[in-house]
C-alpha positions in Angstrom: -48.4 -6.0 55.8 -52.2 -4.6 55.6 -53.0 -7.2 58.2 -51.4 -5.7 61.0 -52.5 -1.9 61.0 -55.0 -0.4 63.4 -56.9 0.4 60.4 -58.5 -0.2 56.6 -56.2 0.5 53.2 -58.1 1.4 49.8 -55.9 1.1 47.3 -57.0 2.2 43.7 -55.2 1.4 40.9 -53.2 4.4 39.4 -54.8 4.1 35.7 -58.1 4.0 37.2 -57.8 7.8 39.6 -59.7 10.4 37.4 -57.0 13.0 35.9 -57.7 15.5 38.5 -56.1 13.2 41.3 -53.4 12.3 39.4 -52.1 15.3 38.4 -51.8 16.1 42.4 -48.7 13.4 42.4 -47.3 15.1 39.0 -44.6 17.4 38.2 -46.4 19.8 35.5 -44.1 21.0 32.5 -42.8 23.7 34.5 -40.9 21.5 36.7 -39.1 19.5 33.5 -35.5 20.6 32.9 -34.7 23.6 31.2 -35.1 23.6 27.1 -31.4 23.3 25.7 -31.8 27.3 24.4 -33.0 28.8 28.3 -30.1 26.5 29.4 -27.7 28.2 27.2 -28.9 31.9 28.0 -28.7 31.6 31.6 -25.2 29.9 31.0 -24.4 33.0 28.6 -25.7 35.4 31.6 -23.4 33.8 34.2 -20.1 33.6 32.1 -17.5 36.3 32.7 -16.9 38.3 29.8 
């Protein structure tokens, strides 16, 4: 596929990218779902009483 571009490809393997590049391509802990206990506040907030 590389053979038929206008131009070079570097490729680096992704154990070998210092930390700093590779936490531009990761999701930090904010981004994870919800613990189970926020889950269940913002589920108590939206319920009708």
């Amino acid at each position: 596929m590389t053979e038929n571009l206008p131009f070079e490809i570097e490729t680096n393997c992704w154990s070998e990218l210092p930390e700093d590049q590779r936490d531009f391509f990761c999701f930090q802990e904010d981004y994870l779902p919800l613990p189970r206990e926020h889950a269940l506040q913002i589920q108590r907030l939206t319920v009708e009483s």
